[in-house]
N, C-alpha and C positions, 0 to 999 in steps of 0.2 A: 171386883174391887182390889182384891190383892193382886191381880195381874198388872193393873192399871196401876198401883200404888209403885211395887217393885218397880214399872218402866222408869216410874217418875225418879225413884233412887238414885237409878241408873244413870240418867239425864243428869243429876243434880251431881253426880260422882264424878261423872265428863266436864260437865262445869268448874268444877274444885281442880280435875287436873290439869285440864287447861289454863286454870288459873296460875297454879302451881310452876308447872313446868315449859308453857309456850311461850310465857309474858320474860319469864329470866334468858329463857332461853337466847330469845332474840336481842335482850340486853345485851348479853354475854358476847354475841354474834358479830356486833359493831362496838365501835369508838369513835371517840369526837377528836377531829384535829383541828388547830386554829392554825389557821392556813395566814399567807403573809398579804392578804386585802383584808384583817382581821375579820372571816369570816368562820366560825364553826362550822364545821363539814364534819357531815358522819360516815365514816367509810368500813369497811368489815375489817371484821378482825384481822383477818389469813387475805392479806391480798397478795393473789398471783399472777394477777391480768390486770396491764395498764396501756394508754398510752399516753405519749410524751410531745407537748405540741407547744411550739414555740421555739425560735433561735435558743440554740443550746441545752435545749431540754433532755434530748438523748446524751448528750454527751456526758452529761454529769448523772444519768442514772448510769450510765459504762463505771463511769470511777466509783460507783457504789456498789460493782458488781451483780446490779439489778435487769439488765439484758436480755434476761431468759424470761421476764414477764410482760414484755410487748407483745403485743395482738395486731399491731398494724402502724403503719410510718406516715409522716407527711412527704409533699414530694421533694423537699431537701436531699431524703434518702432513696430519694426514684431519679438521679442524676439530674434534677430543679435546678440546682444552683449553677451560679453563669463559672466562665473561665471553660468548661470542660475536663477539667482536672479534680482531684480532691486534695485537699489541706486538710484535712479534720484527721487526725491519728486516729480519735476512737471510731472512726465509722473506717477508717484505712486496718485497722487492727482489728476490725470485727467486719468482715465484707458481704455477710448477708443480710443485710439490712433491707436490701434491696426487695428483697423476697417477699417480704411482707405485705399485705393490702393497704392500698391508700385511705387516707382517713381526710385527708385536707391537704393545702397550698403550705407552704411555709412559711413562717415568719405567725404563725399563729391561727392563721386562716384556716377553719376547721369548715367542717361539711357535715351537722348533725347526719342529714338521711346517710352518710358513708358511714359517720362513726354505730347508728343503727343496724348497719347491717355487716357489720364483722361478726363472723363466729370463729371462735370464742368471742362473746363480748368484753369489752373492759370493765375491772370492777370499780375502776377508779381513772378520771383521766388526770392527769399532770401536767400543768399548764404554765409553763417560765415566761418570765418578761411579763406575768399576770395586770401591775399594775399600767404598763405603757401600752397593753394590746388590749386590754378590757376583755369584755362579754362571758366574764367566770358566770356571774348569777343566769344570762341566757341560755348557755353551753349547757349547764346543767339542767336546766330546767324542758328546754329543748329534746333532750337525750334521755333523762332520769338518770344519770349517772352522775355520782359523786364529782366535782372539780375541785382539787387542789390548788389554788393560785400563791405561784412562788415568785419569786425575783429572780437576778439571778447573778447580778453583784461582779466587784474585778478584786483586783491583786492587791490595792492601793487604797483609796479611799474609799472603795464596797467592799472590804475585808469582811466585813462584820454583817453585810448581807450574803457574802458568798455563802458563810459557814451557816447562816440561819437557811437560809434555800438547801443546804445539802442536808443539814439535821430532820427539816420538816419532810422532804421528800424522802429520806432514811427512817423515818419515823413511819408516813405510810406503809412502807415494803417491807418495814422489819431490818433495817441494815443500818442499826445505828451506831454499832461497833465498826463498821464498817468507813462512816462517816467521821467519826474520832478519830479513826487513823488515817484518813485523807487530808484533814484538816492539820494533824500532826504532821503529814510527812509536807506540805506545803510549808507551814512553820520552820520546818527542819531547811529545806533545801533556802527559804529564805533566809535564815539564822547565820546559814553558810557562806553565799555570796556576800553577806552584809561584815561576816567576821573578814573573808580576805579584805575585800575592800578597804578595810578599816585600816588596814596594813599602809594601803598607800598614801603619800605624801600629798597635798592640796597644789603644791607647785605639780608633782607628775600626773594630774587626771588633763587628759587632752580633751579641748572643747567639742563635740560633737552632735549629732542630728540625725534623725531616722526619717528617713521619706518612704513613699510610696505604699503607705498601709491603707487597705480596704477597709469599707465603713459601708457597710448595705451597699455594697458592689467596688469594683475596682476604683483607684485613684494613681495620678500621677506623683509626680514626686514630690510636688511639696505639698501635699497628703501626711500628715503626721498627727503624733499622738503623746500631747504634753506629757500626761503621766504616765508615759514609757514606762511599766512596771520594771524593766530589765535594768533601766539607767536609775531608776528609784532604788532598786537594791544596791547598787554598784556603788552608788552615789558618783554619779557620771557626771559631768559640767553639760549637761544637758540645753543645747541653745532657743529650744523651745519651751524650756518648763515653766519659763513667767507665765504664759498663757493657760497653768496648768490651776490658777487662781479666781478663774471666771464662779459662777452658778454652779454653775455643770461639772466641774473640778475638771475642766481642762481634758473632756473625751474624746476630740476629736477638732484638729484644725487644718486649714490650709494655708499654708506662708507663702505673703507675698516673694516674688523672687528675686526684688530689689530689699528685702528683709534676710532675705539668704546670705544674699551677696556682702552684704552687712556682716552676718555674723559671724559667715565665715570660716565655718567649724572644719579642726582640724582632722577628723574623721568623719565622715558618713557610712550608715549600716541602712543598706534597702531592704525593702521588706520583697520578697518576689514574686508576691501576687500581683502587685505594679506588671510584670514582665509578662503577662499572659495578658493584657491590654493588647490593643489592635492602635498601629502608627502613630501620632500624632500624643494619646494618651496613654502609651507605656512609658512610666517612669524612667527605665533604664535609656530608651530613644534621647527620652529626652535629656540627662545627662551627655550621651554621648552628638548632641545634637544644635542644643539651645546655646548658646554662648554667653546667657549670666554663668547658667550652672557649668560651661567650660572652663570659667574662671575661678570657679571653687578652690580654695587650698586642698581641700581634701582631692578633687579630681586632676590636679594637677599632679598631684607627688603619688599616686595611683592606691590611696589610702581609702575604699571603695570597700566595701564587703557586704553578702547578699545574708540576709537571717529569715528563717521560715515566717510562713504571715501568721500575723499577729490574730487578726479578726478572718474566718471563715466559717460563715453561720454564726455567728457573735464570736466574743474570744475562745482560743485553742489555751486552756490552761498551760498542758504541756509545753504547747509551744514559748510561751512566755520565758517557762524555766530554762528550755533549752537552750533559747536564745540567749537568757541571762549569761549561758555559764560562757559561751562563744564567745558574748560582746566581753564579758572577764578576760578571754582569753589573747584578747585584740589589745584591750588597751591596759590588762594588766599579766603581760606575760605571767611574771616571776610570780604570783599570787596565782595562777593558776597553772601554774606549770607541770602538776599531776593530773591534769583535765585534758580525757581526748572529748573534745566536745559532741562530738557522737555517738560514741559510743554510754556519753551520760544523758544523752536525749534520749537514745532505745532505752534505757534503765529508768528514767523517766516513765516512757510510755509505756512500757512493762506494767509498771506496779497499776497505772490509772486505768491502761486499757487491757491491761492481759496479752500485750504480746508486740513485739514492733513495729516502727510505720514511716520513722523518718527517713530512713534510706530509699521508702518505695516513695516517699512524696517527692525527694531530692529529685530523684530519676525523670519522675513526672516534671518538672519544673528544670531540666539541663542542667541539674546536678550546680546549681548558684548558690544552694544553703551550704554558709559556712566555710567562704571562700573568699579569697578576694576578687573580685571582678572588673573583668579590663575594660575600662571604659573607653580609653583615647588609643 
């Protein structure tokens, strides 16, 4: 009987500490995040293993400094993407991406049985453009593994999702400091262009237009993008921005070329992802080709200049700014006259991706970023 009794103690002493100490435990172990498809997600406390799936997803865990917790890439980072070139500074700044195991397609197209068989596994995946690509609740459910679903927002009128996708995704990995001071230094270098600008007179902004920017793949030149974040800060005479007033806030259009011809902007700045098109649909061909766009004031008087692409794998932060401070430099000498515009593009891409990338993309691209370019 007392043998029998003491077991039962025993038993009952394992009971109490388990109660004790397994049940807090594993409280302790996780937290809840409200992810941006307002969904609670539990993910661990110490997360060190992620990946990142969806246009832009890597790129803005780079500017978080979070790099060193990928387990595996889409094939964006397995040379996927078209052109044959890279545009992206933080995956040009960071060149082992590549290395990694595949986990899915890009553009969000995952591969549960792939993302099952990484080891290390992820503790949490990271899922941008969450609301336009869907299948968070499947992903997860599929896999067992926590999904984050983020947005992933622009310069302009997704300001206020950018910085919400960067806090949440910083909030997973612990880099929330990290995230403040991204979101500051964006602040800052906007604060800056918007203060020269401010300088100049309503009569000196020359009317201008940007062709040629990619949108889930190459576009010719009249390819453009009302809310030109660079000509938003500049406060440029932007001859596309009426259309920047649609639903959509003006993400993406194509202008007719009897509307070109029309407007007749006294500068144009191509984007030079246009330029890695093949005949017919390279932007630049057709400038130097089509005879509306021969008759452009801008192409006439050789007022032409080339600025990094805008969209490669959704928007290039950096690249925006860089470009802001160039297009500054274009059509506001004297307000920018302490700017070598590249040498504040690597200083850009420094701080977001830890190291430079725009001289190596120029190269890639015939050296057109940040020049004028001879069209006739």
């Amino acid at each position: 009987m007392c043998i029998q009794k003491s077991r039962l103690n025993f038993l009952a002493t394992l009971t109490v500490l388990f109660t004790i100490f397994a049940t807090p435990l594993h409280a302790q172990d996780t937290r809840t995040i409200m992810d941006m498809l307002d969904r609670e997600v539990v993910v661990p406390n110490q997360v060190d293993r992620v990946i990142c799936s969806g246009s832009g997803c890597l790129r803005l865990l780079v500017y978080l400094q979070g790099q060193d917790r990928i387990v595996g890439v889409d094939s964006a980072e397995k040379g996927g993407l078209p052109f044959g070139v890279d545009a992206r500074p933080y995956a040009v700044a960071n060149p082992g991406f590549g290395d990694f195991p595949l986990f899915g397609e890009f553009r969000g197209h995952d591969n549960p049985e792939l993302i099952a068989a990484l080891d290390p596994a992820p503790q949490v995946i990271i899922k941008a453009n969450a609301q336009r690509d869907g299948g968070a609740e499947a992903l997860q459910a599929k896999t067992g593994i926590p999904v984050v679903g983020l947005g992933y927002g622009n310069l302009t009128h997704g300001r206020e999702h950018l910085n919400q996708t960067l806090r949440i995704m910083a909030q997973v990995i612990g880099e929330e400091e990290r995230a403040e001071a991204v979101i500051a230094f964006f602040d800052a270098l906007q604060a800056d262009l918007e203060q020269r600008a401010a300088r100049v007179a309503a009569d000196d902004r020359p009317s201008t237009f940007i062709g040629g920017i990619a949108m889930r793949g190459g576009h010719g030149f009249a390819s453009t993008e009302p809310a030109y974040a660079p000509f938003a800060f500049l406060n440029v005479r932007n001859m596309a921005g009426d259309l920047s007033k649609g639903e959509t806030g003006g993400s993406h259009a194509t202008v007719a070329k009897e509307q070109l011809l029309l407007w007749d902007p006294e500068v144009v700045f191509l984007d030079i992802s246009t330029t890695r098109l093949q005949g017919g649909a390279n932007g630049l061909e057709q400038l130097r080709s089509d005879p509306t766009f021969q008759a452009l004031t801008a192409v006439q008087a050789g007022r032409v200049y080339g600025v990094f692409p805008y969209n490669f794998y959704t928007t290039n932060y950096e690249s925006v700014f860089a470009n802001a401070y160039f297009i500054g430099s274009v059509l506001y000498p004297d307000q920018f006259a302490d700017i070598d515009p590249m040498a504040k593009a690597e200083e850009i891409a420094a701080f977001l991706n830890g190291g430079p990338a725009f001289e190596r993309i120029n190269k890639d691209f015939d050296n057109m970023g940040f020049v004028r370019i001879t069209v006739q």
